[in-house]
C-alpha positions as CSV (number, residue, x, y, z in Angstrom):
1,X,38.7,7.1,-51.0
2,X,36.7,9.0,-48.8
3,X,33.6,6.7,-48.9
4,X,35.7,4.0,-48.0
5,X,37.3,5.7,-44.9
6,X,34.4,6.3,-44.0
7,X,32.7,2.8,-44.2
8,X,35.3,1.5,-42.3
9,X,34.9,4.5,-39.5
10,X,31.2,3.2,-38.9
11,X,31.9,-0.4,-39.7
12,X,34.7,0.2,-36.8
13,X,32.0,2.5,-34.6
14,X,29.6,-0.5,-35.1
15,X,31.9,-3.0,-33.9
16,X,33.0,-1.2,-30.7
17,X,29.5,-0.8,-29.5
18,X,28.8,-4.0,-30.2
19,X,31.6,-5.6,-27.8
20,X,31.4,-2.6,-25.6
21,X,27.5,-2.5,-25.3
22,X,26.9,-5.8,-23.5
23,X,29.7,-4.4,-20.8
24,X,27.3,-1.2,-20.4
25,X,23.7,-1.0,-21.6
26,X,20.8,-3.3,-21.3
27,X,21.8,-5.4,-18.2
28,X,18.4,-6.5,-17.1
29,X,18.0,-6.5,-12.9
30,X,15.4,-7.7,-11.7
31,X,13.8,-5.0,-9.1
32,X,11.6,-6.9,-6.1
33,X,8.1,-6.9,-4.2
34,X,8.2,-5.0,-2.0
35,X,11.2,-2.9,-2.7
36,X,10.6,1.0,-1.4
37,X,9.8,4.1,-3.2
38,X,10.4,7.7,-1.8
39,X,8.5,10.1,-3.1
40,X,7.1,13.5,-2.6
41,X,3.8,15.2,-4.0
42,X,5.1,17.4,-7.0
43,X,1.7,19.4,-6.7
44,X,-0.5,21.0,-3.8
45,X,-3.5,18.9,-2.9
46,X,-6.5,20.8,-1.1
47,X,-9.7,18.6,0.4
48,X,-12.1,21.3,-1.0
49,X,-10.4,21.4,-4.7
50,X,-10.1,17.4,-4.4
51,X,-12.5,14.8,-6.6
52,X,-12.5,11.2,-5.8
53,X,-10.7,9.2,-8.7
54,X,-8.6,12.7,-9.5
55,X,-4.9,11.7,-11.0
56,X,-2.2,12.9,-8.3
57,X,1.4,12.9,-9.5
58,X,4.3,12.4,-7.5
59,X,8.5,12.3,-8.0
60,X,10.9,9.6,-6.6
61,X,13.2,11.6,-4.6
62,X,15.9,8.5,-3.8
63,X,17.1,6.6,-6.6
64,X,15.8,3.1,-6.9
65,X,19.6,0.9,-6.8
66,X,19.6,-3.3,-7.6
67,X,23.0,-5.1,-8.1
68,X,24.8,-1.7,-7.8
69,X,22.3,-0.3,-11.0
70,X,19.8,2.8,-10.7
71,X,16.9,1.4,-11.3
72,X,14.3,4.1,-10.8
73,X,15.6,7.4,-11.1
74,X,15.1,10.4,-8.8
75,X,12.9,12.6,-10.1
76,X,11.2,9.3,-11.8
77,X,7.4,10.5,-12.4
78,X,4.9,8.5,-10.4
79,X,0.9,8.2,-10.5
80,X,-1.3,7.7,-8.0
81,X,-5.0,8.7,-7.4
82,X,-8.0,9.9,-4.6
83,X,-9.3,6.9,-3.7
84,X,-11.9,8.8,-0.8
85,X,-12.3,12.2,0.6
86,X,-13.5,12.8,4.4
87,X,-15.1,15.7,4.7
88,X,-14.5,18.1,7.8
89,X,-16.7,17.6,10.8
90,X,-17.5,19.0,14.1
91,X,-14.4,16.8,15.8
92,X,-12.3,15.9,12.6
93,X,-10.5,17.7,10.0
94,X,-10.8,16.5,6.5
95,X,-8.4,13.5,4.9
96,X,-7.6,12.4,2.1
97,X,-7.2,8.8,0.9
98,X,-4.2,8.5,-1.6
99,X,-3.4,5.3,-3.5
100,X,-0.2,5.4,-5.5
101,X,-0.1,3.3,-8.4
102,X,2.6,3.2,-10.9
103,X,6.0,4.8,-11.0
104,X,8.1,4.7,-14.1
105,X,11.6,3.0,-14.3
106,X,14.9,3.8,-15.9
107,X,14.0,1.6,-19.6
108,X,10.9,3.7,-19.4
109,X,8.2,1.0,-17.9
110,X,5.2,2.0,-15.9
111,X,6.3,-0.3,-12.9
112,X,3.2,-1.0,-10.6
113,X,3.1,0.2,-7.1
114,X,1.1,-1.3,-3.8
115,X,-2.0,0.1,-3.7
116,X,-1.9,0.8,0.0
117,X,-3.9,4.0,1.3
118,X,-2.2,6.7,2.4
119,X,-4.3,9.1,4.3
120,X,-3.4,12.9,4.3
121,X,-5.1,14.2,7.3
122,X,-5.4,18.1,8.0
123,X,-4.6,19.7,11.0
124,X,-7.6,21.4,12.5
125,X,-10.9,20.1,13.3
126,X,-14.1,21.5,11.0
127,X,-11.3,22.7,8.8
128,X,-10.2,21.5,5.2
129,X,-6.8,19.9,4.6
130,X,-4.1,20.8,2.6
131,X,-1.0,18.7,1.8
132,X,1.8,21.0,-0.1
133,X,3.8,19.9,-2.8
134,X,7.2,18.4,-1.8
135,X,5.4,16.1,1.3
136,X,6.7,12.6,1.6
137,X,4.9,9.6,0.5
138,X,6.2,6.0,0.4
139,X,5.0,3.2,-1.4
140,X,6.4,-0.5,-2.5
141,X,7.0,-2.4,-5.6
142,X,4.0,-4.9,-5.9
143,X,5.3,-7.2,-8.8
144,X,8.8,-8.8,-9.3
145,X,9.5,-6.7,-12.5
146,X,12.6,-7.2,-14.5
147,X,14.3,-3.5,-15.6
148,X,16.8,-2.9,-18.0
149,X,19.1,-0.8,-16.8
150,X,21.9,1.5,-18.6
């Protein structure tokens, strides 16, 4: 008797997500070209510690919203990378050339991110630069890219 109540507990379970689920969970959006990112440097960059082609990581600080859905999440782990370094001179302080590449969405997909250089720039001419963790950064969807949201 107790096997069969509980069959009919998870055959009843399975049935109610089943009708309920569709309501819910998996409802694809479709997130846009061009749609904006906020984020913010989750680390501390410094031009003298800095290689070209080093991995900078970033977090979405806005959530990402399509059709009333999150999207993107805040807090979302994004990737970008040093694409140059200009060293300090006489008249300039030192910059560096960020490209942000790929953030990750809600169903977990590494959603790819215009490549468009951002350039940190230090203060202070002949000096380094340093960009501490928690500065803003913006970047765009590149790709229509369909998201399952919950």
């Amino acid at each position: 008797m107790k096997k069969f109540s509980t069959l009919t507990f998870l055959f009843s379970l399975i049935t109610f997500a089943m009708t309920a689920a569709p309501a819910t969970f998996g409802k694809k959006v479709d997130l846009r070209a061009g749609t904006t990112i906020m984020l913010e440097l989750s680390e501390t960059l410094t031009s003298d510690q800095m290689t070209t082609g080093k991995l900078v990581k970033f977090k979405v600080t806005t959530d990402v919203v399509v059709d009333g859905r999150v999207a993107i999440r805040t807090g979302a782990l994004a990737w970008g990378r040093i694409k140059s370094i200009d060293k300090a001179t006489y008249n300039n302080p030192a910059q560096l050339h960020i490209e942000v590449q790929h953030v990750q969405s809600v169903d977990g997909q590494q959603v790819a991110l215009n490549g468009a250089e951002q350039i940190l720039k230090g203060t202070y001419a002949s000096q380094g630069m340093q960009a501490q963790m928690g500065a803003a950064i913006t970047a765009t969807v590149m790709n229509d890219t369909e998201v399952r949201t919950k």
